[in-house]
N, C-alpha and C positions, 0 to 999 in steps of 0.2 A: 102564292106570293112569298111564302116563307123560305120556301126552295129556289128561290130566285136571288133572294136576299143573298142569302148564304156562297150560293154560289159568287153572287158578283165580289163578297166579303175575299174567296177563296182567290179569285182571281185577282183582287188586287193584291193583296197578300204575295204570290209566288210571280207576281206576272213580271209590272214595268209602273215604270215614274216615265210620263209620254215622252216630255224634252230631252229623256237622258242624256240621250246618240243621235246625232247624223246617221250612225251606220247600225241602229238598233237603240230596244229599249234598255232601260237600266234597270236593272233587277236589284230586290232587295226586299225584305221578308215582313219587315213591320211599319205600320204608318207614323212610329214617331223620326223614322229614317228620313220621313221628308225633306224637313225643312235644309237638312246636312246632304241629299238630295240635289238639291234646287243649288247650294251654293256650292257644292261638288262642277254641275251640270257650267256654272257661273266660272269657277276657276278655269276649267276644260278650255274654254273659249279664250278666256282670255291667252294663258297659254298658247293657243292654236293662231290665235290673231298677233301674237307678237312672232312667232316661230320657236318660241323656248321650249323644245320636246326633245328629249334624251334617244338619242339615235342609235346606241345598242341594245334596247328592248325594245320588246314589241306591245302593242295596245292587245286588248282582247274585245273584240263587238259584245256590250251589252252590259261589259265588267269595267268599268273604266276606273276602278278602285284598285283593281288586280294588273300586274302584268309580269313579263320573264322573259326569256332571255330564249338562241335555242335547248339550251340544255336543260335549262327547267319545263319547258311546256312538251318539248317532245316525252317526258315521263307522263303525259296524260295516259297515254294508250297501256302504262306498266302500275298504274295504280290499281291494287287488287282488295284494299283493308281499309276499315274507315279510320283508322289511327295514320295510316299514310296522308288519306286524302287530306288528313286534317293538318299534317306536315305541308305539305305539297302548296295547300292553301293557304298558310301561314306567310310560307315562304314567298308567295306571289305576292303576296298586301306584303310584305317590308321591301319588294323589292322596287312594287308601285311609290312608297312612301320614301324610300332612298334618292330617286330621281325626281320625285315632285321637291322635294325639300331644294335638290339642286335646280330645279325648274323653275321654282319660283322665287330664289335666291337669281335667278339670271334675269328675273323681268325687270322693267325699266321700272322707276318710280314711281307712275301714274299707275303704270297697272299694276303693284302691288300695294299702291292704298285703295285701290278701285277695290279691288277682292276683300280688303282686311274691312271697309264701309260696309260692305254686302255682308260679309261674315258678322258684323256687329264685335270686334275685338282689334286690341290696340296692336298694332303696324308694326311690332317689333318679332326679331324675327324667334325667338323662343316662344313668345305665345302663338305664332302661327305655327309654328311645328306641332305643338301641342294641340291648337284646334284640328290641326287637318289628320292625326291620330287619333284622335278621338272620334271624329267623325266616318274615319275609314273602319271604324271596330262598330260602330253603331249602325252604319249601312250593312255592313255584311253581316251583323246581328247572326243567329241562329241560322243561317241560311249551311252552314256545314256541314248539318243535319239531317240537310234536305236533301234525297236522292236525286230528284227531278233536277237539281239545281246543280248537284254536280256533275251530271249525265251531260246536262249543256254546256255546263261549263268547261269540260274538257274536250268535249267538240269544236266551240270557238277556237281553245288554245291549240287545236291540232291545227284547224284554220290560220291562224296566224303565223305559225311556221313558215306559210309559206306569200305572205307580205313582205310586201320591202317597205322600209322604215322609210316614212317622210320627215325627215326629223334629220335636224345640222346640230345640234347642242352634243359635242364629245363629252359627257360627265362620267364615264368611269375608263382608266387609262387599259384595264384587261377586259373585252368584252366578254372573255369563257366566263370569266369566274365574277363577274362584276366587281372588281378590288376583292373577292374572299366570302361574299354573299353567297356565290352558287359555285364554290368550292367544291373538290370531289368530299372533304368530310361533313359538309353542307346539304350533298346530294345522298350518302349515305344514310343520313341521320333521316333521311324521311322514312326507309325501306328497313329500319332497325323495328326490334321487336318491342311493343307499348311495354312501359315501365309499370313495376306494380301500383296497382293505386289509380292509375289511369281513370276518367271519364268523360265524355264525351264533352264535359262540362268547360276543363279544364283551362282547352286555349282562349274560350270565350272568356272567363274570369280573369285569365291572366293579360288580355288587352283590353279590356275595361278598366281593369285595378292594378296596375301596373304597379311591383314592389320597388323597383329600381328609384324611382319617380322620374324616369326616362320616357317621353311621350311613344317610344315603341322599343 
């Protein structure tokens, strides 16, 4: 009984939140991701059901917190160091958080008090930037760390290369580089060698406790 426990403990943990995806589950490492979860899985929708989705990235099955561009996801198959991947990964959640910001600045009025009720936070639009960064750093919690979880996750992103975008919202005017996000000194800075002092700890502290007090 004890080895059962455990297990299904394990499996919740790396597996999936059931509603994540239409096109898979959503992944994410601890159960207090839930409830940020649930109102992630909530925006999704509504998004989806207005048509506000950002037409030069692409989604990732399973990751719907992450996304890129082709430049950035075809580097799946050239990440070789967990200081990249942790680059690599960074850079997908700002680049997921750049276009939600524009995607939900695009939604009608109903549907962005619809989301801000569901979220329990007042309708303006700096505290929703701030919940949906916050919530995008608590889903993806420790999951950086997890091999299983980047093995698939760069799978997906190879997958997705090769989707065509349902999505009409034009939000960034250079698709290479997304306005300067996935710049060639953008894509460099992943494959640069870790700074001293480096650990693994690092980018999780720094999107939790943000110095700036810029929500990302």
């Amino acid at each position: 009984m004890l080895r059962l426990i455990i297990l299904s403990i394990i499996l919740f943990t790396v597996s999936s939140f059931a509603n994540g995806s239409e096109k898979g589950p959503f992944y994410y490492s601890h159960t207090k991701a839930k409830k940020c979860a649930e109102n992630w899985v909530f925006m999704d929708k509504l998004l989806d059901h207005y048509g506000d989705r950002c037409k030069e990235v692409r989604h990732i099955d399973g990751f719907p917190y992450l996304r890129g561009n082709q430049r950035v996801l075809k580097l799946a198959s050239k990440l070789t160091t967990k200081y990249a991947n942790h680059k690599w990964l960074e850079l997908l959640r700002r680049i997921d958080l750049q276009a939600r910001y524009l995607e939900l600045s695009a939604l009608p009025k109903e549907g962005l008090e619809k989301f801000c009720q569901k979220a329990g936070i007042n309708c303006i639009q700096g505290r929703i930037r701030a919940y949906v960064a916050r919530c995008s750093a608590i889903i993806m919690g420790d999951e950086k760390t997890n091999h299983d979880f980047m093995k698939l996750l760069k799978k997906r992103s190879l997958q997705a290369l090769n989707r065509k975008a349902n999505a009409r919202l034009a939000c960034f005017e250079d698709q290479d580089t997304l306005d300067g996000l996935t710049g060639d000194d953008s894509l460099s800075d992943i494959f640069s060698p870790a700074s001293k002092g480096y650990s693994s700890g690092f980018l999780q502290k720094r999107r939790l406790f943000p110095t700036s007090g810029k929500p990302y």
